[in-house]
N, CA, C and O atoms as a DFTB+ gen file, in Angstrom:
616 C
 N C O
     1  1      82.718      90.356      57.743
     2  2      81.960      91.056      58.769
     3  2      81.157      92.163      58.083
     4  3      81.786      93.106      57.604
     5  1      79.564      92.128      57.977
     6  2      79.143      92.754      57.449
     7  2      79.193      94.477      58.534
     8  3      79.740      94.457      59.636
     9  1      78.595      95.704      58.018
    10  2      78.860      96.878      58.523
    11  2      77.837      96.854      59.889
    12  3      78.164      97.254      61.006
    13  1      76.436      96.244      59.485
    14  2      75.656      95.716      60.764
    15  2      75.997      95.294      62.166
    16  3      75.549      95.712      63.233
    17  1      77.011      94.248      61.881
    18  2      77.772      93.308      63.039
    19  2      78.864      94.301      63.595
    20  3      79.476      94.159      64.654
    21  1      78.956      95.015      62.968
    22  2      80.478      96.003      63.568
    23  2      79.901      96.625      64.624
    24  3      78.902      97.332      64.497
    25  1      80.621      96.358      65.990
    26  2      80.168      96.980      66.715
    27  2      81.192      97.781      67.615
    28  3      80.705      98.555      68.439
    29  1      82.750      97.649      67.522
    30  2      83.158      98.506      67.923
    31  2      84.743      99.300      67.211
    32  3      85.016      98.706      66.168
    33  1      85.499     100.125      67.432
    34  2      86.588     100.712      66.866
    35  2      87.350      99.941      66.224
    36  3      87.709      99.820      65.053
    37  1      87.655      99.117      67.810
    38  2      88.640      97.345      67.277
    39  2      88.284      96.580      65.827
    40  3      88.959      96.425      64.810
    41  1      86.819      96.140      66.211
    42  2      86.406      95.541      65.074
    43  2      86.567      96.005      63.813
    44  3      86.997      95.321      62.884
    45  1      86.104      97.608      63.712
    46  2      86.446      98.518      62.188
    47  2      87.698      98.253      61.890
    48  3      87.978      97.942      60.732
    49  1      88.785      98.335      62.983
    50  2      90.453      98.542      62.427
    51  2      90.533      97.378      61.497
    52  3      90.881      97.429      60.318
    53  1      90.065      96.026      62.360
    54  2      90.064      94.549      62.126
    55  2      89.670      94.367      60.653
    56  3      90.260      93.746      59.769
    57  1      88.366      95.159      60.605
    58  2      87.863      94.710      59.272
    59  2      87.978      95.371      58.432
    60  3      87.075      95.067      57.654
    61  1      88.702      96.370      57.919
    62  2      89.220      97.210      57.253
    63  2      90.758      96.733      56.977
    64  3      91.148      96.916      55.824
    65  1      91.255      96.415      57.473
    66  2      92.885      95.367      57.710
    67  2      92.801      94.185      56.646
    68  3      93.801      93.764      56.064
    69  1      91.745      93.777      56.480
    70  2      91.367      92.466      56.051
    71  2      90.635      92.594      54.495
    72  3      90.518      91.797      53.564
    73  1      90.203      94.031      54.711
    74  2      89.269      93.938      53.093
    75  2      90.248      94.107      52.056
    76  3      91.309      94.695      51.846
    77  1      89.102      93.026      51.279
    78  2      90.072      93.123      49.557
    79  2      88.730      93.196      49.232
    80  3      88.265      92.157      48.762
    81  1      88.016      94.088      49.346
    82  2      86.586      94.510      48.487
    83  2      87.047      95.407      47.476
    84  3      86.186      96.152      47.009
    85  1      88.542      95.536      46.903
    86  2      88.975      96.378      45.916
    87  2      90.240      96.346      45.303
    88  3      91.030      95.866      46.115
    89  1      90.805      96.637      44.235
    90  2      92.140      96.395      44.201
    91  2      93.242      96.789      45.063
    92  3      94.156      96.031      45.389
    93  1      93.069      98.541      45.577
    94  2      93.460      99.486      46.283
    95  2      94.741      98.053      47.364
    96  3      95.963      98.065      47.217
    97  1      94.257      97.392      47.983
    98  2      95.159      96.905      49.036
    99  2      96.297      95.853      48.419
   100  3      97.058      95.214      49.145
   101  1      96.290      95.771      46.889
   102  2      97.582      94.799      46.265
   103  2      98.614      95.975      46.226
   104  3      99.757      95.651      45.902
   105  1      98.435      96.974      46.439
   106  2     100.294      98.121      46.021
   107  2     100.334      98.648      47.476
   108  3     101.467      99.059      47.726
   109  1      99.485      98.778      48.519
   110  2      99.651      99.394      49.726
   111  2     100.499      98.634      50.402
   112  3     100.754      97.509      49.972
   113  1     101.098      99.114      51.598
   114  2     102.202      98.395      52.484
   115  2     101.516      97.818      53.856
   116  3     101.966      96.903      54.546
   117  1     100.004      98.769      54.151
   118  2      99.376      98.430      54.820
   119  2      98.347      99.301      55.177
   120  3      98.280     100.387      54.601
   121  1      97.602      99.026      55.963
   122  2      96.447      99.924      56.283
   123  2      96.309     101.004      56.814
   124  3      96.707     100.996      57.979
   125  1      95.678     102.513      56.266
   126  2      95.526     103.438      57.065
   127  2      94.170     103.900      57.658
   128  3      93.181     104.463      57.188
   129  1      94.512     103.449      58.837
   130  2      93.150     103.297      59.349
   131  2      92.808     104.551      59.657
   132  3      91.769     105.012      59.184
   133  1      93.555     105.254      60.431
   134  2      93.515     107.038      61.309
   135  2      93.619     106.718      62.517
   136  3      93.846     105.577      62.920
   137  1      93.390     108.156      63.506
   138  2      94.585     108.153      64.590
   139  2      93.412     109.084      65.094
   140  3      92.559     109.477      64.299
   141  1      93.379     109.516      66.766
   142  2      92.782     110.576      67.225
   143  2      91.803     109.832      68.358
   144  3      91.468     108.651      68.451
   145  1      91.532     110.804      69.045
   146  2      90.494     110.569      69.883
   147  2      89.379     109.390      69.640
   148  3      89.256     109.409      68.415
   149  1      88.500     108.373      70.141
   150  2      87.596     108.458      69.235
   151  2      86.665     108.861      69.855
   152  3      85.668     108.382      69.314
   153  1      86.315     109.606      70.872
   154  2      85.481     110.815      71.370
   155  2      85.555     112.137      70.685
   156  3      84.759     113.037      70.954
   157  1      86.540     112.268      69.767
   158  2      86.642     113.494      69.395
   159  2      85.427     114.685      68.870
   160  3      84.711     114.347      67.927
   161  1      85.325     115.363      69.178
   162  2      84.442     116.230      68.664
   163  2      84.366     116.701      67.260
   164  3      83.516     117.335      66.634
   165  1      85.467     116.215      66.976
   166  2      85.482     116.646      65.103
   167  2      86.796     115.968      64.473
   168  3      87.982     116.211      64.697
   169  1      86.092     114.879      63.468
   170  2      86.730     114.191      62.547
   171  2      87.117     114.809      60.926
   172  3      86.274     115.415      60.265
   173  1      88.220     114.599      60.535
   174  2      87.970     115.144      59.722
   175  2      88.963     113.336      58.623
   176  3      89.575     112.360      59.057
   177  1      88.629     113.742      57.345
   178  2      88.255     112.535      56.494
   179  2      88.542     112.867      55.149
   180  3      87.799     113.536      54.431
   181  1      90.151     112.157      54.665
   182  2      90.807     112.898      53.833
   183  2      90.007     112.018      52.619
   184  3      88.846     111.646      52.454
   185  1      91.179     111.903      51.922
   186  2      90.277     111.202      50.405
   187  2      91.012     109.571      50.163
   188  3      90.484     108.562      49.696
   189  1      92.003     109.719      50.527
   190  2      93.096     108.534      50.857
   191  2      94.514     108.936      51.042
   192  3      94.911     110.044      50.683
   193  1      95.332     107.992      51.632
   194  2      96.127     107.962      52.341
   195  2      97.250     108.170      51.105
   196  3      96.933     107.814      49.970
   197  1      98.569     108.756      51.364
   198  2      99.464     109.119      50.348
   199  2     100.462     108.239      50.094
   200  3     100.311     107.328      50.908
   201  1     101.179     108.068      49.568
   202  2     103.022     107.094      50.036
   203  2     103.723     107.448      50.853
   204  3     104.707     106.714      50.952
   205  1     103.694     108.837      52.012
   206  2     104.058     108.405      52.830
   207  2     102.989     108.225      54.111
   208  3     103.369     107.343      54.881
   209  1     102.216     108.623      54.352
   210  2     100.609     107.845      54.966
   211  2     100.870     106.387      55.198
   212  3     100.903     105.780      56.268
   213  1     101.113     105.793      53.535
   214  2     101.170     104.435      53.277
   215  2     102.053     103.690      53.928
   216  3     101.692     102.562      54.262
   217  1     103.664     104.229      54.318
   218  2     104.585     103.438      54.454
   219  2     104.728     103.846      56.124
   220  3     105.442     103.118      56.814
   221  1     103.992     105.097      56.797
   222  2     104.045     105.384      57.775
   223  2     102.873     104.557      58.702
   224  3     103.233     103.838      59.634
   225  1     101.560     104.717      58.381
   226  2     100.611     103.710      58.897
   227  2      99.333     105.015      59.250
   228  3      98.190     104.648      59.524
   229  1      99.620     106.233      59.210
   230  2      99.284     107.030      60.014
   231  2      98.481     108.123      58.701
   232  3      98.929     108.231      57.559
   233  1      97.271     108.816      59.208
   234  2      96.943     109.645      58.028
   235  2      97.472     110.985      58.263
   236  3      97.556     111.374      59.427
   237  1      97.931     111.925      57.063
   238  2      98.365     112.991      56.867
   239  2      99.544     113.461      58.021
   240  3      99.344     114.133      59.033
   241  1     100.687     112.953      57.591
   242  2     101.952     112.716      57.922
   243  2     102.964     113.118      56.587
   244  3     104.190     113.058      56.671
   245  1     102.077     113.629      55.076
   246  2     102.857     113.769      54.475
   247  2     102.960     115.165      53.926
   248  3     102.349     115.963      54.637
   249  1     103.474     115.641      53.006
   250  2     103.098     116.680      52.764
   251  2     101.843     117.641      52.720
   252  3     101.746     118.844      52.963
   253  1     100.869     116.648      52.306
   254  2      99.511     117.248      52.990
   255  2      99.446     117.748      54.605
   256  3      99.205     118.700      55.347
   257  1      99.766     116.645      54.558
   258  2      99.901     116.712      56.452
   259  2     100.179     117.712      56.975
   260  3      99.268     118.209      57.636
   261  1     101.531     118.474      56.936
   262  2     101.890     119.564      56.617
   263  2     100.457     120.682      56.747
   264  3      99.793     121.003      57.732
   265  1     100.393     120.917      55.885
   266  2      99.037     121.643      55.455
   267  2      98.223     121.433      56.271
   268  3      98.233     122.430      56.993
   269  1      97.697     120.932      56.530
   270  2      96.674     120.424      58.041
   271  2      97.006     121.079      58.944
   272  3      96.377     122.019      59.430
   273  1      98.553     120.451      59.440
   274  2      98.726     121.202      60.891
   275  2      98.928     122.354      61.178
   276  3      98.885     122.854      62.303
   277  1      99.192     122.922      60.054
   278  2      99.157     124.367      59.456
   279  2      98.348     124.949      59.788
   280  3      98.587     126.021      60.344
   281  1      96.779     124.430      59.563
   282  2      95.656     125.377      59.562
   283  2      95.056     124.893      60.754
   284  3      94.398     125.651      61.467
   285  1      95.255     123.499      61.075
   286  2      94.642     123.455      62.629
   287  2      95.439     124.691      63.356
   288  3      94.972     125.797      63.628
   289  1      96.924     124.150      63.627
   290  2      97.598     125.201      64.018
   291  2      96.970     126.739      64.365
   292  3      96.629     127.130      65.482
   293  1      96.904     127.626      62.886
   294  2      96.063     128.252      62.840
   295  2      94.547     128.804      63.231
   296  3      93.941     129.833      63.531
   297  1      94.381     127.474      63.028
   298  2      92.580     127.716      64.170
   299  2      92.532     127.344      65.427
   300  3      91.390     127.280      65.883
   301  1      93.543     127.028      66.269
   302  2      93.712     127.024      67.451
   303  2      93.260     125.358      67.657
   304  3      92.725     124.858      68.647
   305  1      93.510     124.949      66.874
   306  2      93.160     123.303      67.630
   307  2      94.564     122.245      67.488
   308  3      95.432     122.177      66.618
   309  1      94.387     121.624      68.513
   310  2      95.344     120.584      68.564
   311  2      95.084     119.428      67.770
   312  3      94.059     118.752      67.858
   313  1      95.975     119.230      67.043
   314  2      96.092     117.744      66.038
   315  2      95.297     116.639      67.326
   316  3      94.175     116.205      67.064
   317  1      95.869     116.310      68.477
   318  2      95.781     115.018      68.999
   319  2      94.057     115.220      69.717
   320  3      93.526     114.292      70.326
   321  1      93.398     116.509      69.516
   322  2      92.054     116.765      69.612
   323  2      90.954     116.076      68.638
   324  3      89.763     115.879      68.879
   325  1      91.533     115.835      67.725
   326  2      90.434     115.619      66.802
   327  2      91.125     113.984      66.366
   328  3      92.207     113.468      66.648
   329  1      89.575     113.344      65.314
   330  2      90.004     112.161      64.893
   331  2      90.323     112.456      63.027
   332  3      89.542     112.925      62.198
   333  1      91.171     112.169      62.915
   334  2      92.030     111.944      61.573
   335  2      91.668     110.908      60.801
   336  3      92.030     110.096      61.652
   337  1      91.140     109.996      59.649
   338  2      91.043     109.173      58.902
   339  2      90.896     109.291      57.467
   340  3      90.919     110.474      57.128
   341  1      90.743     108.427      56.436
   342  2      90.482     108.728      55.186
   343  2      89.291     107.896      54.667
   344  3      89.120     106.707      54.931
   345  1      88.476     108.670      53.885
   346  2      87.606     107.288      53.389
   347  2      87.907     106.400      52.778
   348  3      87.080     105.509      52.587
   349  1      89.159     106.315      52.262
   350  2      89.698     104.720      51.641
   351  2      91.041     104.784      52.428
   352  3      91.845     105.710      52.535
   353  1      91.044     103.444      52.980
   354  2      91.910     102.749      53.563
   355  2      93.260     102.295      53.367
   356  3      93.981     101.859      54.265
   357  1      93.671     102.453      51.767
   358  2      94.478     102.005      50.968
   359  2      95.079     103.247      49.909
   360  3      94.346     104.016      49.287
   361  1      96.497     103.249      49.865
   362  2      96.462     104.204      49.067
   363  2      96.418     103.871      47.336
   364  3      96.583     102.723      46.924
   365  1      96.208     104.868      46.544
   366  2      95.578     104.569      45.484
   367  2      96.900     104.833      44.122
   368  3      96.786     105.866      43.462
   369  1      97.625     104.239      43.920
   370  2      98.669     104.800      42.970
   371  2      98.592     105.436      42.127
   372  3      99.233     106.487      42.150
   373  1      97.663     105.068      40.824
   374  2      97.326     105.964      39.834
   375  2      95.545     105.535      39.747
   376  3      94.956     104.585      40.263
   377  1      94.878     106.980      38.633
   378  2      93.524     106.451      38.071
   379  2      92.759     107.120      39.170
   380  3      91.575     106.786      39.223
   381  1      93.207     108.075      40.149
   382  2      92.491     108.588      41.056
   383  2      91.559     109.888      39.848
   384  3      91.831     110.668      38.935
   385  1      90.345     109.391      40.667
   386  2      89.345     110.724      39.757
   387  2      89.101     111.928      40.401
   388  3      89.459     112.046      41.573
   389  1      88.493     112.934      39.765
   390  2      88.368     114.022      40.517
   391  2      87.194     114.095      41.084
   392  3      86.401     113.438      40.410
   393  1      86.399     114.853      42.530
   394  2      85.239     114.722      43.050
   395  2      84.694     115.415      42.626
   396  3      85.404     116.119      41.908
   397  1      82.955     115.914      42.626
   398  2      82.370     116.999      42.502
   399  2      82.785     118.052      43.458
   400  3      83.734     117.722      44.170
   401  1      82.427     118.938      43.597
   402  2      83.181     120.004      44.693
   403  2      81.438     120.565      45.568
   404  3      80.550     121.257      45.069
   405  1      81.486     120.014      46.789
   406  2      80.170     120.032      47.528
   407  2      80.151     121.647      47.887
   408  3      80.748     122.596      47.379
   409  1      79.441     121.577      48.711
   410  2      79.341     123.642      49.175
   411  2      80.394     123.272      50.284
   412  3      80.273     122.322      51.058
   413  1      81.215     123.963      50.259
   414  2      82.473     124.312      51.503
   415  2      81.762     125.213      52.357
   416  3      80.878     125.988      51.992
   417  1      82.288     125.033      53.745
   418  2      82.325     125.557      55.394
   419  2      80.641     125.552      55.454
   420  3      80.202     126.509      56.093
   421  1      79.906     124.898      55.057
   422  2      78.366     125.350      55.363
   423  2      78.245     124.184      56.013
   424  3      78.220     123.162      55.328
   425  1      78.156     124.094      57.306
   426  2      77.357     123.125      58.468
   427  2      76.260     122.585      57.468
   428  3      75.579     123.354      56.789
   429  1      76.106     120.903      57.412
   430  2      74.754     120.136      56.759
   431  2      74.675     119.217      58.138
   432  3      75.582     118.535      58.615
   433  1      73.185     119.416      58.690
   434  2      73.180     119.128      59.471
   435  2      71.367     118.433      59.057
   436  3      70.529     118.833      58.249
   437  1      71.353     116.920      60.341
   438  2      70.142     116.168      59.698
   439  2      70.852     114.735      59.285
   440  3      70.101     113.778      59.091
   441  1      71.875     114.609      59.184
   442  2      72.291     113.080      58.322
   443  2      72.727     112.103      59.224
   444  3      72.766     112.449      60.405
   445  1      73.099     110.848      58.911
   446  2      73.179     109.996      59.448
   447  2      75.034     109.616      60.032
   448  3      75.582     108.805      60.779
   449  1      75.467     110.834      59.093
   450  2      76.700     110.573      60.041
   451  2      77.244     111.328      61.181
   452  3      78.217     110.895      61.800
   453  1      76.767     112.245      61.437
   454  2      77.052     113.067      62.415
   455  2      75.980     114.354      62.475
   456  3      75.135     114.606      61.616
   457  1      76.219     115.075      63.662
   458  2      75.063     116.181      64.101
   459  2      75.663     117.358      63.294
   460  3      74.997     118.372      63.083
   461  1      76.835     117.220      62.881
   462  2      77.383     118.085      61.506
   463  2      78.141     117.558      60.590
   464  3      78.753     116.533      60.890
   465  1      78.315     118.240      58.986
   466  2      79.125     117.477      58.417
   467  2      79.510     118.943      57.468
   468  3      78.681     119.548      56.788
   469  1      80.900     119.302      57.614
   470  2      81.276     120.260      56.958
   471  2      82.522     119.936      55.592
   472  3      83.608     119.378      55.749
   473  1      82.154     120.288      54.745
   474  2      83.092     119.988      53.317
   475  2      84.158     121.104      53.490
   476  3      83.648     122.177      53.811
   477  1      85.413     121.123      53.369
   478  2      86.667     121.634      52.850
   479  2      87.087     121.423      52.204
   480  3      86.576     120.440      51.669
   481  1      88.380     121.947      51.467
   482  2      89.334     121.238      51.011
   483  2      90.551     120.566      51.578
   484  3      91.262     121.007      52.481
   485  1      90.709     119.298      50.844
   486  2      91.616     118.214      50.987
   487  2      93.079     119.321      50.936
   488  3      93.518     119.842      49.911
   489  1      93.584     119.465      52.198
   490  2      95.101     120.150      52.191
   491  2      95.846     119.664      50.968
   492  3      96.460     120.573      50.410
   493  1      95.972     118.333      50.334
   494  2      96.595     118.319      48.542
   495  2      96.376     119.360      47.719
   496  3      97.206     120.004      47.077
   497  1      95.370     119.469      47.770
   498  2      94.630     120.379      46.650
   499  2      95.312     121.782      46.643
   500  3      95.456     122.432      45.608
   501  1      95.845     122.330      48.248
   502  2      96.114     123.392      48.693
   503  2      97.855     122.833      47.711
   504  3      98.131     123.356      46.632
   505  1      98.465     122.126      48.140
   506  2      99.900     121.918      47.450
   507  2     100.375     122.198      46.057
   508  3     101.445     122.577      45.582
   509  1      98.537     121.695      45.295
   510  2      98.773     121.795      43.582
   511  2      98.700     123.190      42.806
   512  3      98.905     123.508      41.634
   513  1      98.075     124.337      44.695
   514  2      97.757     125.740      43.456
   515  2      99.396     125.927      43.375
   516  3     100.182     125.570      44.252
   517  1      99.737     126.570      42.121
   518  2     101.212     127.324      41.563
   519  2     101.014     128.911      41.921
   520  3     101.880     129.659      41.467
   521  1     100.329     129.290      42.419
   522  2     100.470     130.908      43.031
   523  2     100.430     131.224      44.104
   524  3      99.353     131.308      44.695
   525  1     101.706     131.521      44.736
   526  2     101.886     131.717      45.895
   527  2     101.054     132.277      47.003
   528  3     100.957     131.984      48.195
   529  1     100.361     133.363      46.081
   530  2      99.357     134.002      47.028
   531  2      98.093     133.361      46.644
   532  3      97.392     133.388      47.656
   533  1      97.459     132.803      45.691
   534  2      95.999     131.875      45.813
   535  2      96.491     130.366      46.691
   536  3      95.524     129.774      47.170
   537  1      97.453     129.900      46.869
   538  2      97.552     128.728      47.833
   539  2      97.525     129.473      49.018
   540  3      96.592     129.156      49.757
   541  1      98.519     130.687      49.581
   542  2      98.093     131.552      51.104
   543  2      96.868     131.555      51.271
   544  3      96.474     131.272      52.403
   545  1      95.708     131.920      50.052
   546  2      94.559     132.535      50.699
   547  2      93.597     131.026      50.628
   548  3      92.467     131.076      51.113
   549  1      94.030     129.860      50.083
   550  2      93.841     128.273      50.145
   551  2      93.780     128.318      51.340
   552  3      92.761     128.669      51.934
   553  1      94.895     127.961      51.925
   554  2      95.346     127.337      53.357
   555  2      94.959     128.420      54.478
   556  3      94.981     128.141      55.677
   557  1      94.671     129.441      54.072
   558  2      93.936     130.683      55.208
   559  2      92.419     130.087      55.881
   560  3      91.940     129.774      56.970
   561  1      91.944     130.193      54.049
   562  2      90.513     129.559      53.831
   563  2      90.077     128.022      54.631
   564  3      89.034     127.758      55.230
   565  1      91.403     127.068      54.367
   566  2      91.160     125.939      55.341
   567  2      91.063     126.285      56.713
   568  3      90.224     125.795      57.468
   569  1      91.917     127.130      57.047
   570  2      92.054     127.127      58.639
   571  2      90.841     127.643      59.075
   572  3      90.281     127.176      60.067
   573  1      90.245     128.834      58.235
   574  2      89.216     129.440      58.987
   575  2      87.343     128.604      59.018
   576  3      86.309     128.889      59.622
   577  1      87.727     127.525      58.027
   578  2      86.890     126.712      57.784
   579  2      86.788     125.452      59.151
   580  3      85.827     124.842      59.621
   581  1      88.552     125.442      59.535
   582  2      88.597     124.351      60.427
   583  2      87.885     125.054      61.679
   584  3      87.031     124.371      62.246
   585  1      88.173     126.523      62.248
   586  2      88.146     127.476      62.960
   587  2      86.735     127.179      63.258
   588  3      86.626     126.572      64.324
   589  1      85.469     127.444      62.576
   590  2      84.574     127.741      61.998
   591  2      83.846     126.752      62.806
   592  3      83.130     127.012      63.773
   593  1      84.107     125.551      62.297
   594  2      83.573     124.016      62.751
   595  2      83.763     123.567      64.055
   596  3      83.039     122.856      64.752
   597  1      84.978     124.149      64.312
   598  2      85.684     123.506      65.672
   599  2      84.193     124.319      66.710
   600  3      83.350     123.662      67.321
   601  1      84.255     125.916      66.630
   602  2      83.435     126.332      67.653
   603  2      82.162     126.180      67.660
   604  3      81.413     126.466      68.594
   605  1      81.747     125.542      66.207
   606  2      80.342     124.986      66.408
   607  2      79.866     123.526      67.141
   608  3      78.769     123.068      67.459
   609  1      81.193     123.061      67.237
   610  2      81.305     121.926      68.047
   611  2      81.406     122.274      69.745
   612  3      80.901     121.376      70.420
   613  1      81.796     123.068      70.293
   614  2      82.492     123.353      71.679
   615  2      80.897     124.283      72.226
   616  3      80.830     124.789      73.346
């Protein structure tokens, strides 16, 4: 099913379930598609799904996860408000690379995926700082980023 023909949620789950356009789906247990509204007013779109993501079905359910609900928490939004997914479907065992790092909390607005698109950081990232107080002011920084977005949406 090319991306053209896709025409609704069902179909994405369907055809995302089914791709082997990569190695990624020979070590996974199964697909993480994401969870949430799909009216939601704000998606947010991890990097891939973890081992327990993987064995759960569900995105950020794991220790990241954690971290998330943390800072939604924090910014006053409800988890079951928003839509949750990852851009890869499959989790990735080893050989994961690192991204460029885009401009964080700055609304880019104009593109083809949405009327906004705001960069954060991936709540992992928040797990790997070792200083207690630069991961606090991490996970502060997420929330007020989530904060930020949410009311430019409402």
């Amino acid at each position: 099913m090319s991306p053209a023909t896709i025409a609704s949620l069902t179909e994405v789950r369907s055809a995302a379930s089914s791709c082997r356009n990569c190695a990624l789906w020979r070590d996974a247990t199964q697909t993480v598609f994401g969870e949430g509204r799909a009216d939601a007013p704000m998606m947010l779109v991890g990097e891939q799904p973890g081992d327990q993501e993987d064995r759960a079905g569900r995105p950020f359910v794991g220790p990241a996860g954690r971290v998330l609900e943390d800072a939604l928490n924090a910014a006053g939004i409800i988890r079951d408000d928003v839509c949750l997914t990852n851009a890869v479907k499959h989790v990735q065992v080893a050989g994961q690379r690192q991204a460029p790092h885009p401009r964080r909390g700055r609304p880019i607005t104009g593109t083809e995926l949405a009327d906004y698109v705001v960069a954060t950081a991936h709540p992992s990232s928040i797990l790997r700082i070792e200083d207690d107080g630069e991961r606090a002011a991490a996970a502060w920084r997420l929330a007020r980023e989530s904060r930020s977005t949410w009311a430019l949406l409402r």
